[in-house]
C-alpha positions as MATLAB code, in Angstrom:
seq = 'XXXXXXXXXXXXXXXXXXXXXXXXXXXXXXXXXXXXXXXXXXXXXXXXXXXXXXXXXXXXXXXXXXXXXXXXXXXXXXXXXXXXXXXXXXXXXXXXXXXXXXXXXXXXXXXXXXXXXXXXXXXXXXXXXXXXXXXXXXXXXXXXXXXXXXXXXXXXXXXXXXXXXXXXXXXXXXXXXXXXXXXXXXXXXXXXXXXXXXXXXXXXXXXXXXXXXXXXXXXXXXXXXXXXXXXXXXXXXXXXXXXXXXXXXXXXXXXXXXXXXXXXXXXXXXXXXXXXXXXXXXXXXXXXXXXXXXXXXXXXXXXXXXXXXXXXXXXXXXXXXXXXXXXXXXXXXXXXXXXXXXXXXXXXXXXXXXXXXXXXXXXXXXXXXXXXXXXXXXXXXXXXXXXXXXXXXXXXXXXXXXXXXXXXXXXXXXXXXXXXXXXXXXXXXXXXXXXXXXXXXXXXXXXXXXXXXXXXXXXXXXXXXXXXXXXXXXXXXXXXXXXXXXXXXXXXXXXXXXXXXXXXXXXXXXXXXXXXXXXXXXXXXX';
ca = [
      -9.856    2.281    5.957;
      -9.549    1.649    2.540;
      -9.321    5.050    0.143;
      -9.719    3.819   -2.867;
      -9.105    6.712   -5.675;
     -11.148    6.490   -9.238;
     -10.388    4.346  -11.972;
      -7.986    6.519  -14.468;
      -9.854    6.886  -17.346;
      -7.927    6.741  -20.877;
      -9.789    9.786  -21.931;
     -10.620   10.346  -25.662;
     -13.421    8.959  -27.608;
     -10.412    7.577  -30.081;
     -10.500    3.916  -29.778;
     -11.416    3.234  -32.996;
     -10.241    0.126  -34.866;
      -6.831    0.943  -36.349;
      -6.094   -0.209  -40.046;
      -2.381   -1.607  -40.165;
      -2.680   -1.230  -44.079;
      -0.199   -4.682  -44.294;
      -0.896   -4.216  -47.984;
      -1.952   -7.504  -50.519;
       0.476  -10.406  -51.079;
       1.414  -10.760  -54.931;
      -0.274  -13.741  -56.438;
       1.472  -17.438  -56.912;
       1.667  -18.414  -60.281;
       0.843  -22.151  -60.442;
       3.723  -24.734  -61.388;
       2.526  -27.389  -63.708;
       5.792  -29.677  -63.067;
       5.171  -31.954  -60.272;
       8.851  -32.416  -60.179;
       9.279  -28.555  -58.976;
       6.933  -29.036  -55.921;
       8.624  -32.297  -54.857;
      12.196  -30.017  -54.857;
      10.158  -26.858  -53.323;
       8.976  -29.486  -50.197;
      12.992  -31.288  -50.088;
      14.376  -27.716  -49.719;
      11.575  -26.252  -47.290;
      12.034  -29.240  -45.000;
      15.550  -28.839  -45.222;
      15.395  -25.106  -44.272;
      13.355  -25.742  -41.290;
      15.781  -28.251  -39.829;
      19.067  -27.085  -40.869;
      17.847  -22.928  -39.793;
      16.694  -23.686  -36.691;
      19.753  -25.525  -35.641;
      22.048  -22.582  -36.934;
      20.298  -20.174  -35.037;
      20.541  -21.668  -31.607;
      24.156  -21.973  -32.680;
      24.857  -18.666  -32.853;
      22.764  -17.710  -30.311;
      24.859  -19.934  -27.793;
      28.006  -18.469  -28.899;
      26.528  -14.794  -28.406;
      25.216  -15.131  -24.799;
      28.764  -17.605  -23.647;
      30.153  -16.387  -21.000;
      26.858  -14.127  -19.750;
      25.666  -14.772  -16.218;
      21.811  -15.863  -16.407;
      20.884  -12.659  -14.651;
      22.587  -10.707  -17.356;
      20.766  -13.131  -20.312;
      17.353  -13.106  -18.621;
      17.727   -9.140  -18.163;
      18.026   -9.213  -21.826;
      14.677  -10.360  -22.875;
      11.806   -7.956  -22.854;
       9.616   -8.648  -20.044;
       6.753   -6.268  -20.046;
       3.531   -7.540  -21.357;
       2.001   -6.090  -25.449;
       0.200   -3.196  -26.096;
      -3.402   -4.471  -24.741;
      -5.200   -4.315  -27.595;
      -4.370   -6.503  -30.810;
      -5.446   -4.075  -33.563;
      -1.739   -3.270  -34.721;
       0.293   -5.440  -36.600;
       2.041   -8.796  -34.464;
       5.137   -6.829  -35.479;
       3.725   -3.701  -34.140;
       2.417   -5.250  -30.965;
       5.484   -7.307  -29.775;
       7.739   -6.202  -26.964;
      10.796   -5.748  -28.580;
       8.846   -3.954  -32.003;
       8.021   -1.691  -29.361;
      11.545   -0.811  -28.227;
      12.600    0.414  -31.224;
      13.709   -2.906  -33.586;
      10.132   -3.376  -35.804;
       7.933   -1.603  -38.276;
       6.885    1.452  -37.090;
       3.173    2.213  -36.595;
       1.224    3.360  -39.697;
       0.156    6.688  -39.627;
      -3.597    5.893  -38.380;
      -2.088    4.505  -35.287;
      -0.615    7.557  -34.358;
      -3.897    9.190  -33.195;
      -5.889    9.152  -30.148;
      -6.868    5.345  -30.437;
      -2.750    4.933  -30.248;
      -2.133    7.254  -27.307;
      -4.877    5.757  -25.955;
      -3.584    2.137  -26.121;
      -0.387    3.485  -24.861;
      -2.003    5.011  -21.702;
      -4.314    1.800  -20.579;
      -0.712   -0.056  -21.141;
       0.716    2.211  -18.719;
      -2.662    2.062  -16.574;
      -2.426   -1.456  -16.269;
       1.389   -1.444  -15.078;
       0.306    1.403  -12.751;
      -2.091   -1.257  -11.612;
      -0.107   -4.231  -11.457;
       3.014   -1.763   -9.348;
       5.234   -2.412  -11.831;
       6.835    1.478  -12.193;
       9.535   -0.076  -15.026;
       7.327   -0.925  -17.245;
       4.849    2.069  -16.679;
       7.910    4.618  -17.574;
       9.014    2.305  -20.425;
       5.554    2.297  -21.754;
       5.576    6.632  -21.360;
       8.908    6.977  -22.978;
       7.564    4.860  -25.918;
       4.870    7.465  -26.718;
       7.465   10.220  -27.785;
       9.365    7.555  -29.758;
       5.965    6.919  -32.070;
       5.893   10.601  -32.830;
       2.362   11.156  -29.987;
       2.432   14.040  -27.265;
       1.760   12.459  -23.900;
      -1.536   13.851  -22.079;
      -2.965   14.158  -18.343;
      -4.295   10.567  -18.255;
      -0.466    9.340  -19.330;
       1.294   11.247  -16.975;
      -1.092   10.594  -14.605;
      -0.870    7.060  -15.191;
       2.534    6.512  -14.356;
       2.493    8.838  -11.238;
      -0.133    6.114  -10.011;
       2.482    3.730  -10.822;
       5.063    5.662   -8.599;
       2.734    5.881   -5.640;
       1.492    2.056   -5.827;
       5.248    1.565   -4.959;
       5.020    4.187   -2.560;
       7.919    6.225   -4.451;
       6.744    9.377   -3.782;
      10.135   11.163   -4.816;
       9.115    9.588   -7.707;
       5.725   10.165   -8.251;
       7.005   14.080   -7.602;
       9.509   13.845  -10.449;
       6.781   13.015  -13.138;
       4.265   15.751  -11.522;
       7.282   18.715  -12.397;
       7.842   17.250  -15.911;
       4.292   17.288  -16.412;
       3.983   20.785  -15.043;
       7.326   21.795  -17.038;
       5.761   20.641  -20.409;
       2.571   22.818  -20.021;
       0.368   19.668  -18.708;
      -1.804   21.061  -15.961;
      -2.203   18.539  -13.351;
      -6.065   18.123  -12.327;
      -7.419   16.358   -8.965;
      -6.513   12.894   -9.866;
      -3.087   14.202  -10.248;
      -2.912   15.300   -6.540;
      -5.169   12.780   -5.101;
      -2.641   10.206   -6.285;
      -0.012   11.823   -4.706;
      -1.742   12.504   -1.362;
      -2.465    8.695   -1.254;
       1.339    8.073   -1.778;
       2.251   10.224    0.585;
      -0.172    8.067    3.514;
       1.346    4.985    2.369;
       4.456    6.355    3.024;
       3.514    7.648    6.441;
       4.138   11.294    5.305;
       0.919   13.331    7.065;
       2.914   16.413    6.334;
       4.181   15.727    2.855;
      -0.282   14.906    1.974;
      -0.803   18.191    3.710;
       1.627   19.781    1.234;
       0.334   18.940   -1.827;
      -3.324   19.508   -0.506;
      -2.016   22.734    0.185;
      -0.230   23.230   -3.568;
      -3.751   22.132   -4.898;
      -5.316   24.763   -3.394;
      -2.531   27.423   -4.360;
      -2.541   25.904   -7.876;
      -6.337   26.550   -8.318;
      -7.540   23.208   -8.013;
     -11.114   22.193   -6.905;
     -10.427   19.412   -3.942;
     -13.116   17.115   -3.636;
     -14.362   15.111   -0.951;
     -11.495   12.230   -1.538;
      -8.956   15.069   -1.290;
      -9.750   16.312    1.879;
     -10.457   12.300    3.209;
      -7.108   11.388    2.130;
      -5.314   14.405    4.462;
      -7.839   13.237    7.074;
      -6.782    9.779    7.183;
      -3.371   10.614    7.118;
      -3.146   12.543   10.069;
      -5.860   10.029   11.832;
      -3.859    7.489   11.038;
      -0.924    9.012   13.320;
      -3.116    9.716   16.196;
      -3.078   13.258   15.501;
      -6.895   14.027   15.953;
      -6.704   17.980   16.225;
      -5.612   17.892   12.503;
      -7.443   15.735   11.478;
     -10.499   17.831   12.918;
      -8.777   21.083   11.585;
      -9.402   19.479    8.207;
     -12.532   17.865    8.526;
     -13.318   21.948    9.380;
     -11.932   23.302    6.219;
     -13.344   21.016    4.180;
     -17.077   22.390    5.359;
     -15.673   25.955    5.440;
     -15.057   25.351    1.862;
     -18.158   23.620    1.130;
     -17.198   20.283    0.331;
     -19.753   17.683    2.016;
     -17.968   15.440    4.262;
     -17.941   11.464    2.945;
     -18.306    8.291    4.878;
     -14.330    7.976    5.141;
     -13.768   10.925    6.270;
     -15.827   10.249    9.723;
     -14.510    6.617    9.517;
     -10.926    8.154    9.754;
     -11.863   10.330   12.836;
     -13.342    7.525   14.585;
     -10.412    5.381   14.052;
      -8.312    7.626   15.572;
     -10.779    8.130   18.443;
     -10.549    4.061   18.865;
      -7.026    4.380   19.150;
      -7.004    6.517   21.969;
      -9.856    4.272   23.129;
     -11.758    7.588   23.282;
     -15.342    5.899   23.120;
     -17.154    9.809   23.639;
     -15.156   10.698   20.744;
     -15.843    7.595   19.091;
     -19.630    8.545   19.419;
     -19.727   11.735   19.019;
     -18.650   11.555   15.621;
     -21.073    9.094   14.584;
     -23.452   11.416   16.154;
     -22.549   13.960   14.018;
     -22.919   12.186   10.574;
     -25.997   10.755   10.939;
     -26.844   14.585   11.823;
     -25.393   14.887    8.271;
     -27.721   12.718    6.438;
     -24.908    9.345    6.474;
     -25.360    6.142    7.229;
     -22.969    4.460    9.370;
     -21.706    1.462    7.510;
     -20.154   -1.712    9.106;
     -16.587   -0.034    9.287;
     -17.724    2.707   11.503;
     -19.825    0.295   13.718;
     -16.743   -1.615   13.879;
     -14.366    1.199   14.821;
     -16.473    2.342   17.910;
     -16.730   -1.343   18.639;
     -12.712   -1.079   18.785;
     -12.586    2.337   20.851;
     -15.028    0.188   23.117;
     -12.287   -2.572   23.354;
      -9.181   -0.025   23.879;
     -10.757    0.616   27.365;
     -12.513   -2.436   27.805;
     -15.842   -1.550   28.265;
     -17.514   -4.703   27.044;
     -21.726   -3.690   27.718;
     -20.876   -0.663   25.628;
     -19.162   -2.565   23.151;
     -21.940   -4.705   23.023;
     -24.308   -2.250   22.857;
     -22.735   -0.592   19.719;
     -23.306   -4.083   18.049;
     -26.816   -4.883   18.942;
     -27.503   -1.066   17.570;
     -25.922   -1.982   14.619;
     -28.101   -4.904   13.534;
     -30.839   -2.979   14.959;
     -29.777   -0.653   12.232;
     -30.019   -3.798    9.192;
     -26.156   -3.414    9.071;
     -24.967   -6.841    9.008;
     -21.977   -7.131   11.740;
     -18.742   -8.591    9.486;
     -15.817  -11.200   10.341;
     -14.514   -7.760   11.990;
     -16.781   -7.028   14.070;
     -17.063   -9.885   15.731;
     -13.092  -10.481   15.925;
     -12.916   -7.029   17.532;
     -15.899   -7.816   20.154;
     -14.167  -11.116   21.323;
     -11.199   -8.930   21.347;
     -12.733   -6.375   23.847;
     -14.235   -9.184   25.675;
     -10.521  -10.840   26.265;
      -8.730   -6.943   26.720;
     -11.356   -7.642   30.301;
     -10.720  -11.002   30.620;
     -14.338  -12.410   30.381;
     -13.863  -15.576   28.073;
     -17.334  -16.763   28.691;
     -18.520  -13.411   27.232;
     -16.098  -14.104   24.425;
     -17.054  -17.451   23.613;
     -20.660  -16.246   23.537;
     -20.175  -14.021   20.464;
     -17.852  -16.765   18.895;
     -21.245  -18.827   19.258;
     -23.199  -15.944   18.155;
     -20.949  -15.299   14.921;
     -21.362  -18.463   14.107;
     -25.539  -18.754   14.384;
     -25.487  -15.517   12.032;
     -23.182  -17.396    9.249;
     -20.276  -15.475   10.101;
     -17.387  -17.717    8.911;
     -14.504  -17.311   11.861;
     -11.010  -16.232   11.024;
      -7.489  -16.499   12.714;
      -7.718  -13.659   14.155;
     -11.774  -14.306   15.672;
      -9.651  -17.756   17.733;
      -6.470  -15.746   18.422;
      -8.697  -13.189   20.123;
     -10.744  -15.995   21.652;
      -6.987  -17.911   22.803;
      -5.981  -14.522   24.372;
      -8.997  -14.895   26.377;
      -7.960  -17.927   27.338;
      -4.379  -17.105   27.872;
      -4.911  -14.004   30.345;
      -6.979  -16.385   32.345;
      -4.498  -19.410   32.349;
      -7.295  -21.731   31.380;
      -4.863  -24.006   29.029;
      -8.306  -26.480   28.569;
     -10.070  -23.178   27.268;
      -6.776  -22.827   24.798;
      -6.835  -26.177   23.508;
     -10.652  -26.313   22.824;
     -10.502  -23.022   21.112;
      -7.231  -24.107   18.744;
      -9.130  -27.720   18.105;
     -11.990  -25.784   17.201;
     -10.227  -23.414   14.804;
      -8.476  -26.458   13.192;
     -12.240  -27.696   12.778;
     -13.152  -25.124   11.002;
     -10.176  -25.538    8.566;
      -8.666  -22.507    9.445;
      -4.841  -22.206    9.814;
      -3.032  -21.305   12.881;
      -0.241  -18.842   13.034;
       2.693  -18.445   15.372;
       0.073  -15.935   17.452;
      -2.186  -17.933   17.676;
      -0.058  -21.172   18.997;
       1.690  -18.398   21.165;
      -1.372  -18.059   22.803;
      -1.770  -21.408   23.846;
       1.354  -21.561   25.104;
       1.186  -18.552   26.889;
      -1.978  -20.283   28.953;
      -0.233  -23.699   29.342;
       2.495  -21.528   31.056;
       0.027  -19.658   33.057;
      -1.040  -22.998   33.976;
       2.109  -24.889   34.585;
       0.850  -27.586   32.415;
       4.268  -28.706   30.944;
       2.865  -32.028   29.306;
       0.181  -30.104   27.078;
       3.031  -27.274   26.373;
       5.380  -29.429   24.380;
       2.635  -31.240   23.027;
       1.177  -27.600   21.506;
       4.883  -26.555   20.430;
       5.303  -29.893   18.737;
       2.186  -29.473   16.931;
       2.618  -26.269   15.875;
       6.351  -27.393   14.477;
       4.254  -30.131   12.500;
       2.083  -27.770   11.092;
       5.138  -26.066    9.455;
       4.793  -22.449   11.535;
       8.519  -21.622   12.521;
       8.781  -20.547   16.215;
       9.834  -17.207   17.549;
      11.740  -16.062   20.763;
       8.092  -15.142   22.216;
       6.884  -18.515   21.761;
      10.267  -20.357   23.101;
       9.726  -17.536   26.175;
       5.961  -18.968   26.511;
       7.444  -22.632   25.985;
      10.242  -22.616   28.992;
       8.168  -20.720   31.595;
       6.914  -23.362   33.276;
      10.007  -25.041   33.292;
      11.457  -22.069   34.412;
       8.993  -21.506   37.166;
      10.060  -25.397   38.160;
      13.794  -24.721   38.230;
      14.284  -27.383   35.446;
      17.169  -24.567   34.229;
      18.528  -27.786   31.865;
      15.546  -27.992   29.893;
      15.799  -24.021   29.464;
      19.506  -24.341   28.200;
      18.538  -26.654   25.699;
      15.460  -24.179   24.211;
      18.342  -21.605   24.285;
      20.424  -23.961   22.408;
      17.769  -25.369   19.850;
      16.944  -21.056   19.216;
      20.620  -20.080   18.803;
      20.891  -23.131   16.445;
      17.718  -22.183   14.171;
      19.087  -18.579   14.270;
      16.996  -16.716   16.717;
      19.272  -14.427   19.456;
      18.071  -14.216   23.259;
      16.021  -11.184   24.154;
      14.738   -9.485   26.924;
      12.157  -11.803   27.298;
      13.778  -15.201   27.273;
      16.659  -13.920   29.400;
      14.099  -13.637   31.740;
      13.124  -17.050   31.739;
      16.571  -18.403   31.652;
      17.516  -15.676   34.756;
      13.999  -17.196   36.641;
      15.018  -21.057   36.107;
      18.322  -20.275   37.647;
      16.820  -18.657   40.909;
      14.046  -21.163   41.237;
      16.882  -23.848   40.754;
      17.676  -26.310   44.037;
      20.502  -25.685   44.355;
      19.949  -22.112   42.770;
      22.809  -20.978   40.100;
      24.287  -17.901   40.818;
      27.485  -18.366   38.651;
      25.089  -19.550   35.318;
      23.174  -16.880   35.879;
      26.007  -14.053   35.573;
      27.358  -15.628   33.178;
      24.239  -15.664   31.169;
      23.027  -11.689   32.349;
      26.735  -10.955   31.094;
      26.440  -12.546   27.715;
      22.954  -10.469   27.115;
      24.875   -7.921   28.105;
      27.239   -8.006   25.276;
      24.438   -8.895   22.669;
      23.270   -5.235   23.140;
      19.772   -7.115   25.205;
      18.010   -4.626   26.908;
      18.016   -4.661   30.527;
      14.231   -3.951   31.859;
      12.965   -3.857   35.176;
      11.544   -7.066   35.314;
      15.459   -8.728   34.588;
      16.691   -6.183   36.932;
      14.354   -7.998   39.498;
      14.742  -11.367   38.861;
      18.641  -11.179   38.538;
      18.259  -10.249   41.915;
      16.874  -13.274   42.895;
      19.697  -15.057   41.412;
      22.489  -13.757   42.210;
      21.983  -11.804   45.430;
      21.177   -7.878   45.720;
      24.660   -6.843   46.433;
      25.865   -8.712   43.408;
      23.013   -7.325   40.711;
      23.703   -4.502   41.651;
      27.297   -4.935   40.409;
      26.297   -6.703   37.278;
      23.871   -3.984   36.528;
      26.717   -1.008   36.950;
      28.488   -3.048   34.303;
      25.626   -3.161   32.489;
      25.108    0.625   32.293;
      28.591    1.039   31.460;
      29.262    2.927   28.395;
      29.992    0.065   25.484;
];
């Protein structure tokens, strides 16, 4: 759910057009001597050769013996003052450090603070927090008084990084020089605060707001919803939603979006509905996101007809169903394993002029994958490459995952091969998918040499292709009891975690007795 906060304005009616007063040049008298023009010409050509050549002389000898980090660092790299109404001299970086003319008196009004704060605003924009605080710190130094909309400015800079120390820093100098903060101010902060994954730290400053005085609007209260929503906490997020009618502020779209989300996650579908219930009571029209978040509650606990239902009530409703949508209904329809019903709404995404993504295939291949249909797999990756759409190491993971399902060896390597062509770097999951059915053959050899091949592209074993490597030496004729200890032992020392499912197979391996053994060692305090 995307909060997006209002545009900062620059405040001020002042941007009028500045006069940089540069003044008249003095007048050429005209030579009559043709002689003195011809010298004039000799001695300017000569200056423009013989300076230039000086300069990058000196200029070599002052920056010998500086790293290129240290010479690079040296040149100002923050963009001009946006606006080109100053003097060049005025409006270059380095002027604007400190080194040129300073700004005529007629700059130093509200068009010039103004300037200074949509220079900030755009670095706020852009994340850049450097030049933002450079751009502040320049306002003092041209004799103006920085106002809400600059301090504001670079807090928004602070929280695009997701600095919130930060961000908190510039909100006590602003309170310490008399500069009330005003609901931008906080919103900002509250915003920072989700990115950062701090639910308590947006309840805190909603709760300053409040003690301060401040009117909270509707984007207050939806960004302390969302935070807490976003953890899974839904009795906060609820508490809030309360609050924010007890203090008669009208619930928005996002706010009900956020609870709804957090009902999906819990795949609460009554939840889910109940809130959507309950805005429509409120006079709000469910938009594609919330259509799209009961959709997901739906897939959570697999309930594809009610899943389904949700989207034929949303075209019903002349909401048109987005690339979401659909990815997260062929995404319910492969949590229940029903790839015909998932290929269906592929089809049906399609006939509406829905244009597929990665993840509408991967959630189609997953299908395919839980049922071991490696044909299904490779039809749905050649159709994705039809649509010029790129794979991603999910995606081929998936197909691999159903050739191992299937056994189908051949069509594994020629997937895994493909996938290498296609430039995607492979990932233990994908080698685990990739030896299985080698594993499940005893070919223990072939698995070596996948454990080989990851050590040497700098991937370490985990839980999951120990398993693999464990289950090719008990399927093995002759099996390989000593290979496999060795190997369980070597995990061991690589810190690997030791589940149940390498508990079991280790087992097979090596005999009970024996894993039992292994695993005391295993348990052993390192």
């Amino acid at each position: 759910i995307d909060l997006k906060l209002p545009e900062l304005s620059t405040g001020g009616a002042g941007d009028r057009p500045i006069d940089p007063s540069h003044g008249t040049a003095p007048q050429e008298t005209p030579h009559e001597c043709s002689w003195l023009y011809f010298a004039a010409e000799v001695l300017t050509v000569a200056g423009c050769m013989v300076l230039p050549a000086a300069f990058l002389q000196l200029r070599g000898k002052s920056t010998k013996g500086k790293s290129p980090k240290l010479r690079a660092s040296s040149q100002p790299s923050c963009p001009p003052l946006p606006s080109s109404k100053l003097s060049d001299a005025e409006d270059s970086p380095r002027s604007i450090g400190g080194r040129g003319t300073p700004p005529s008196e007629a700059s130093t009004g509200k068009s010039a603070l103004a300037r200074f704060n949509q220079a900030i605003s755009s670095a706020a924009r852009d994340g850049d927090t450097r030049c933002a605080e450079r751009w502040f710190n320049e306002i003092r130094k041209h004799g103006l008084v920085p106002d809400l909309v600059s301090y504001n400015s670079v807090i928004h800079a602070c929280a695009r990084q997701g600095d919130t120390a930060r961000a908190s820093q510039w909100m006590q100098k602003m309170r310490a020089i008399g500069v009330m903060p005003n609901t931008i101010s906080y919103n900002i902060l509250m915003d920072a605060c989700v990115k950062a994954e701090d639910a308590a730290g947006a309840e805190r400053w909603l709760l300053q707001m409040l003690e301060d005085g401040i009117e909270a609007n509707e984007i207050s209260y939806a960004t302390v919803i969302h935070a807490r929503a976003k953890n899974g906490d839904t009795a906060k997020a609820e508490g809030w939603l309360q609050e924010m009618l007890r203090r008669g502020v009208t619930p928005n779209v996002v706010s009900y979006n956020s609870l709804i989300y957090a009902c999906g996650r819990r795949g609460d579908i009554s939840g889910a509905e109940r809130w959507v219930q309950e805005m429509e009571a409120r006079g709000l029209e469910p938009r594609v996101t919330t259509y799209s978040a009961v959709v997901d509650a739906c897939a959570k606990s697999g309930d594809v007809l009610r899943a389904e239902r949700w989207m034929e009530r949303m075209i019903a409703r002349g909401v048109d169903p987005n690339v979401v949508s659909y990815s997260t209904m062929i995404d319910c329809c492969a949590k229940a394993e029903d790839l015909e019903r998932a290929e269906l709404w592929l089809c049906k995404m399609a006939e509406r002029g829905v244009q597929p993504n990665a993840h509408s295939f991967s959630a189609l291949i997953s299908a395919c994958s839980k049922r071991g249909n490696a044909d299904a797999a490779a039809r749905a990756l050649r159709r994705m490459e039809a649509a010029g759409i790129d794979g991603d190491v999910v995606v081929y993971g998936g197909v691999l995952d159903a050739c191992a399902k299937a056994g189908d060896v051949v069509r594994a390597k020629q997937v895994f091969q493909q996938m290498r062509s296609c430039g995607i770097r492979p990932n233990v999951i994908t080698y685990s998918a990739l030896a299985r059915p080698f594993a499940h053959r005893g070919d223990w050899v072939e698995v070596e040499s996948m454990a080989a091949e990851m050590k040497s592209e700098g991937l370490a074993v985990n839980e999951y292709f120990l398993y693999v490597l464990l289950l090719a030496y008990s399927t093995a004729k002759p099996r390989q009891p000593e290979k496999a200890e060795v190997a369980f032992l070597e995990a061991c020392r690589q810190r690997v975690e030791i589940n149940k499912h390498v508990s079991s197979v280790l087992a097979r391996a090596v005999g009970r007795a024996r894993s039992q053994e292994l695993l005391q060692v295993a348990r052993a305090p390192r």
